[in-house]
N, C-alpha and C positions, 0 to 999 in steps of 0.2 A: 716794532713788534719783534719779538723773539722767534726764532727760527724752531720751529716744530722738530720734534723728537723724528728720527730718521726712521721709517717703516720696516716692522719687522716682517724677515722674511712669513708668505702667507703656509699654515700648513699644510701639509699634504695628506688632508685625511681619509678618504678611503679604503676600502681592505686592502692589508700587503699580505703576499703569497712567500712563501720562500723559494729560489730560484726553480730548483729541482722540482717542485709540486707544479708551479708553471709550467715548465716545460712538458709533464706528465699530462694537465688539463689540457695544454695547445694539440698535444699529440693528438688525445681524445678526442678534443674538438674537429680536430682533421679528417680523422677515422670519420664521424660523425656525418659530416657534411657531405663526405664522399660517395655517401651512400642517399643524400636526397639531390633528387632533378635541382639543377640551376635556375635561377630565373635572375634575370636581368633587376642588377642593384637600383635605385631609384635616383634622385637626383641629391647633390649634397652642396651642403650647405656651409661655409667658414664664415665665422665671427672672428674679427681680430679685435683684443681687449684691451685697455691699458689699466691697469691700476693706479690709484694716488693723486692722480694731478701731477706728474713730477718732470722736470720744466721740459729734459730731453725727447720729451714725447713729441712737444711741438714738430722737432727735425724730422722725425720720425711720419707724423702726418700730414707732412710736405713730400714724402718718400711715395706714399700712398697716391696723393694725388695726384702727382706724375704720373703714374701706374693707371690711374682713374680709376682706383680704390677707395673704398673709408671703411672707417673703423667705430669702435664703442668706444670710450674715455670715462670712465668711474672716478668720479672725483669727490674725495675730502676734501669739505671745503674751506677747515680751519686751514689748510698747507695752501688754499691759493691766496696769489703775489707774494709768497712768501720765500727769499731764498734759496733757488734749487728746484722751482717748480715752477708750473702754469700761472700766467696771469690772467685777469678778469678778459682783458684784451684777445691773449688767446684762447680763451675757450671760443669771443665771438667768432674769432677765424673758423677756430674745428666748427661751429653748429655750420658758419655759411660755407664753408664744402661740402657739406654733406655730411658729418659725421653727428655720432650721438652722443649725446651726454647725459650718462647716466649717475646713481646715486651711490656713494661709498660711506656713507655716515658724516660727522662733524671733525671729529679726534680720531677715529681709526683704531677705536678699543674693538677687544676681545666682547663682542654681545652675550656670547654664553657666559663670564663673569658677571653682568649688569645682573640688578632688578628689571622687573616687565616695564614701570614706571622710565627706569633710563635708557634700554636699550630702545624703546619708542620715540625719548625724546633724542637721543641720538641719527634714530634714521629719520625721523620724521624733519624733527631740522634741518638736516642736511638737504632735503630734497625740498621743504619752505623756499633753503636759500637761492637752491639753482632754478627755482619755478620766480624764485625772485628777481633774479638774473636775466630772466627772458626763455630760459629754457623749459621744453615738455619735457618729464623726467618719468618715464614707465619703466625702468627695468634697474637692476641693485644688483653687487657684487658687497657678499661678507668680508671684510675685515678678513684676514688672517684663513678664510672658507671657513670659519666658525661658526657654526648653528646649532641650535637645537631648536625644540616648539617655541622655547619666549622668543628668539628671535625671528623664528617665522611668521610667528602673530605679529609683530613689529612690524617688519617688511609688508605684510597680507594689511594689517590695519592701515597704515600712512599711505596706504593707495597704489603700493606698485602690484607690476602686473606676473613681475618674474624676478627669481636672484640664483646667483650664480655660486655654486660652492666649486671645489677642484678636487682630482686625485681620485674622479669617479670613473674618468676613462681610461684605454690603454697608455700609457706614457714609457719614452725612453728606458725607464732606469724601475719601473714599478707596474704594477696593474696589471700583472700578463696575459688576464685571464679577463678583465674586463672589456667590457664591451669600444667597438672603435669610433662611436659615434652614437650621441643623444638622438632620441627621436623624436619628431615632430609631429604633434604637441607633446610637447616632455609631459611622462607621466606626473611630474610634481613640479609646479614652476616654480616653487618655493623653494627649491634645491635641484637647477640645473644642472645635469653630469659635465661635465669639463677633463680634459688630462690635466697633471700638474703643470703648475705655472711654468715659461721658460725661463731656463738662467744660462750659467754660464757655462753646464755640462750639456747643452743641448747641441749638436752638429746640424747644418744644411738638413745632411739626411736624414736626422730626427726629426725636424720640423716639416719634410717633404713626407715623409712615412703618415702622417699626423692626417695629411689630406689621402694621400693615395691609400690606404685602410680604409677611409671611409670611405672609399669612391667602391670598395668591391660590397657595401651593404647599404652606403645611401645614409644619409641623416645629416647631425649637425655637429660641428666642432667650434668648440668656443678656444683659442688658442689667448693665453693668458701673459702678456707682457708688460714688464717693471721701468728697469733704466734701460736704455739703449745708448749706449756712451761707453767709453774707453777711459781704462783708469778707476771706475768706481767698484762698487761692493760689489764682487763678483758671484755673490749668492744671488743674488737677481739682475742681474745686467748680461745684454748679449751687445758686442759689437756694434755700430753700424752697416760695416763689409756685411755680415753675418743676414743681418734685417732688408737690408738692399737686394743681396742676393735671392733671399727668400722670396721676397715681395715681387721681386721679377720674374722670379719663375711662376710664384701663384697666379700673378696675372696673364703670365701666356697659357696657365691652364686654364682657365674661366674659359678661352676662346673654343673649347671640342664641346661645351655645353653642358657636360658633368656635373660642373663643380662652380660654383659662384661665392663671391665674398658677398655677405651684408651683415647691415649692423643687426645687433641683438633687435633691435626692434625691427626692424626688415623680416628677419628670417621668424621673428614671429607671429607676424602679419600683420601688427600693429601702423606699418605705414609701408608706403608702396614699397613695390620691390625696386630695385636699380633696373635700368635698361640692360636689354641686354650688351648693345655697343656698348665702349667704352667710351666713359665720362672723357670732356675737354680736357686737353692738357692746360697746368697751371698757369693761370693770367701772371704775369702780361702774354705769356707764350701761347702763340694763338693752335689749333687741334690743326694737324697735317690736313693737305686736300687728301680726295682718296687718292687721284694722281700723280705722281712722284712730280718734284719739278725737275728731278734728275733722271737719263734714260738710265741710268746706268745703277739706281736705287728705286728697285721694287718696293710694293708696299711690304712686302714679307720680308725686307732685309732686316738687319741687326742696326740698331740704333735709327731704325728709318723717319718717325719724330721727331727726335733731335738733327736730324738733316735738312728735315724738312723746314724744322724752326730756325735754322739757323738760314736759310735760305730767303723763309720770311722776315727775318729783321734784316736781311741787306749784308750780312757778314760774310755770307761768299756767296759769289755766282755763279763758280765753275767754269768752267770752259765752254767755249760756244764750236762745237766742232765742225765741218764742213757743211753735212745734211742737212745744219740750222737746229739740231737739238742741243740741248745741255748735257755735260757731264758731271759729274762729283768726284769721280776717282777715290773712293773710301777707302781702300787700301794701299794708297800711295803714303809712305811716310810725309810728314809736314815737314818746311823749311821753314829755316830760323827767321828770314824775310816773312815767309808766310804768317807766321806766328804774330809776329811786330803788327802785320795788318787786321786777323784776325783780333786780336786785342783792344786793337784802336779804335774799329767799330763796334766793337760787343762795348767800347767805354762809352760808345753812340759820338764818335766820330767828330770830338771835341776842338773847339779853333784854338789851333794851332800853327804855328810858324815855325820851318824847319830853320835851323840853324843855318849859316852861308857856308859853313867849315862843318865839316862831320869830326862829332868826336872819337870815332872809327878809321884805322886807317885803311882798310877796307872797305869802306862804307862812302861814296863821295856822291856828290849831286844829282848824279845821273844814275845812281843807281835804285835799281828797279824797289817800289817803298822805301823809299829814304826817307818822306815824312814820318810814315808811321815809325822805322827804327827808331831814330833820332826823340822821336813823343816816348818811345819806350826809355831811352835812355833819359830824359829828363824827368823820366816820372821816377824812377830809380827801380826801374822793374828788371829791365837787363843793364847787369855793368860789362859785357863780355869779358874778355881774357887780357891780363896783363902782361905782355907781352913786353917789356922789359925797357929799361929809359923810358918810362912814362907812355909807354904807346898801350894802345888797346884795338883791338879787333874784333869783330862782330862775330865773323864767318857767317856772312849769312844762307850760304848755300849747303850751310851743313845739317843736315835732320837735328829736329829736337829731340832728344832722350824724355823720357819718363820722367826721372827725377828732376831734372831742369823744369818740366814742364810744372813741375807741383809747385818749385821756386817760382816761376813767373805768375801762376796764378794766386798765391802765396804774397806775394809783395804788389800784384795788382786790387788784391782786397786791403791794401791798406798796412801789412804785417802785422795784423792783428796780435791781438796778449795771446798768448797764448802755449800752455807748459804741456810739453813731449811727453808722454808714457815713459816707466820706466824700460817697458818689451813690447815691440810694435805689435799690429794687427799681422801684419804681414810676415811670413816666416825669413823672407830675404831682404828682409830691411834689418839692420842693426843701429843700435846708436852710436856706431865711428860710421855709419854710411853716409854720404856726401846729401844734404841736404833732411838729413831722419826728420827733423822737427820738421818741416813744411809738408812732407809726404804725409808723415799722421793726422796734422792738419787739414790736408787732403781726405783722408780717409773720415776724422769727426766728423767732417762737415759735409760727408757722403757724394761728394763729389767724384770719387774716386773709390770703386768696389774690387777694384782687384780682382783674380783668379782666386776660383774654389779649383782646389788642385785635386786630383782623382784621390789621395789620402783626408781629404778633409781639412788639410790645412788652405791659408789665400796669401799669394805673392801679389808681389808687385811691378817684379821685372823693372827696376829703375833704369837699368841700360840698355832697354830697347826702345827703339824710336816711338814716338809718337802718329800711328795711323790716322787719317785725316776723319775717318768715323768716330773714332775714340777722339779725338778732340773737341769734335763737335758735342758728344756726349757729356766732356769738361765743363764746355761752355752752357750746354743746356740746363747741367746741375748746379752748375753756380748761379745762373741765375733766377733758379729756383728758389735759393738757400737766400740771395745776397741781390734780387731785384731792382732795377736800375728805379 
């Protein structure tokens, strides 16, 4: 089968204001407000959307579910298993975590061109086929947010219960004046408010604005996303750094009770709401106990999850110190030895035979993980340092850097195919930086989020050591991505 026509960007239609009239109505509006008693906003509500079926979403809602998130997934369903997009397969993944799947037509036409006749058989179909699939399908997103009455009556008649247009709320770059947040029950389900779709002019703090606006009136916000990948059409694609960083912060907001994500059908009552806890971390990775197994990592520390996981598969123990408690030390940088063992059991601790000779001249029998180096060096994940007449050395007591550490994990998955950007995610990475391709790697495959920097740009600090938290972090995202 031939590979479907690439998705036009959706429009942005709601009213546009010119800037200066904006600013004139915000004033007004401030005046306005000023002058009536406060009352406490309500509670608010995020939809995260995806548009198309389009394949990088999958990464994306394995993003989610580490977070113990989900989302809505609008899918045409002429573009699934079709090059560049979602398979049959993955959708069953997205329904059994939890997410929805909703209806985007067949081909992904403009409905307000059809007759009444084809813009029916366009959504009607599409949602035949995903009820055909195994899926409930109550909610729709237009094409391109194109509507008018024929395709409302479309939508209204094939039996959904709501659809989504854009460019209705306040957005970045448009809307100044409109409202920050759909109300619940939207006055017309036929044409839910939404901001414009995200792309690639949207920053952190655009998409943080997006929640915190609604949070001071209370309602809903359907946030609308395309490609999430690097290197593509940059009219609809944001980063993964970009999506990672977002999605972590949304979820440490959910926790003050303000603000909650659910799918479009969640938030509009059509099936239960999410708990309030947060969902299991991604199988195989079993949910932290509530008590650390480390004294020295509370449940409110940073990365404390992925510590915890890493603790339950056997891949570190920490230290057992005098009193008989464990330690973690999360901010110790990692040792190159460390690393070699960390590895070796995250590969789930494979038989192996250490060599009688190290091919290390530093590295001899009795040195402390010599098994695991030695596995690292046959596997071709570390060659250490050529050190001249054919010698080589480990250093294994030397902290691993950032960039090294994207190469090891990099050549531990295999060294995957895989083609570099032309201009990294990262402002301090270049393509003469020592090891660029594996870093960006790192970052597609969201392993690696890097610093949102106070300007809105995200580094990556490749030559600073590897803390023993942020490793764990490594290891927990990859084997999210990449499941043993």
């Amino acid at each position: 089968m031939a590979d479907p026509p690439e998705p036009a960007p959706d429009r942005k239609h709601g009213r546009r204001w010119a800037a200066v009239v904006g600013v004139l109505l915000l004033a007004a509006s401030a005046i306005a407000v000023a002058a009536v008693p406060s009352k406490a906003a309500g509670p608010t509500i995020v939809s995260l959307t995806f548009d198309d079926g389009i394949g990088s979403q999958f990464a994306a809602a394995q993003v989610l579910k580490a977070r113990g998130l989900v989302g809505t997934f609008f899918i045409t369903t002429s573009f699934i298993d079709a090059s560049g997009f979602l398979t049959q397969a993955n959708l069953k993944t997205l329904a059994a975590d939890g997410n929805e799947i909703g209806g985007h037509t067949v081909t992904h036409p403009d409905l307000t061109t059809l007759t009444a006749a084809a813009a029916r058989a366009e959504v009607c179909n599409g949602k035949t086929t995903l009820e055909g699939w195994g899926y409930q399908v109550s909610n729709f997103a237009y094409p391109f947010a194109a509507e008018n009455a024929t395709a409302q009556s479309a939508v209204r008649d094939c039996g959904f219960a709501s659809a989504r247009g854009l460019g209705d709320l306040r957005s970045p770059a448009s809307c100044a004046a409109c409202p920050v947040a759909e109300s619940l029950p939207p006055a017309n389900p036929m044409v839910t408010k939404a901001p414009d779709q995200v792309d690639s002019t949207w920053t952190l703090a655009d998409l943080q604005a997006r929640v915190t606006d609604a949070e001071t009136t209370g309602g809903w916000v359907q946030l609308t996303f395309h490609e999430i990948n690097v290197g593509t059409d940059p009219t609809l694609s944001i980063t993964p750094v970009l999506f990672d960083s977002f999605v972590t912060w949304l979820a440490a907001r959910t926790a003050n009770g303000t603000t909650s994500v659910r799918t479009v059908a969640q938030a509009l009552g059509q099936s239960p709401a999410p708990s309030p806890s947060p969902s299991p971390s991604p199988s195989p990775s079993p949910s932290p106990s509530p008590s650390s197994p480390f004294g020295d990592v509370p449940a409110n520390a940073q990365f404390f999850t992925e510590i915890s996981w890493l603790s339950a598969q056997g891949i570190s123990t920490g230290w057992l110190e005098a009193n008989g408690t464990r330690t973690y030390r999360p901010v110790l940088a990692v040792n190159r030895d460390a690393m070699a063992a960390f590895m070796y059991r995250l590969a789930g601790s494979p038989a192996f035979t250490a060599p009688a000779v190290s091919p290390f001249r530093d590295v001899t029998p009795q040195t402390q993980f010599y098994k695991e180096i030695t596995w690292l060096a046959a596997q071709g994940i570390s060659t250490g340092w050529d050190e001249g007449n054919g010698v080589r050395s480990y250093r294994p007591l030397q902290p691993v850097n950032r960039d090294a550490m994207a190469a090891f994990m990099y050549r531990y998955a295999g060294s995957p195919a895989y083609t570099a950007p032309g201009s990294s995610p990262f402002t301090d990475v270049a393509p003469q930086t020592q090891f660029y391709k594996e870093i960006n790697w790192l970052a597609s495959t969201n392993i690696s989020t890097g610093w949102v920097e106070s300007n809105g740009t995200t580094t990556f600090r490749p030559v600073q050591p590897v803390n023993r938290d942020a490793m764990a972090a490594f290891m927990y995202r990859y084997n999210t991505s990449f499941p043993r």
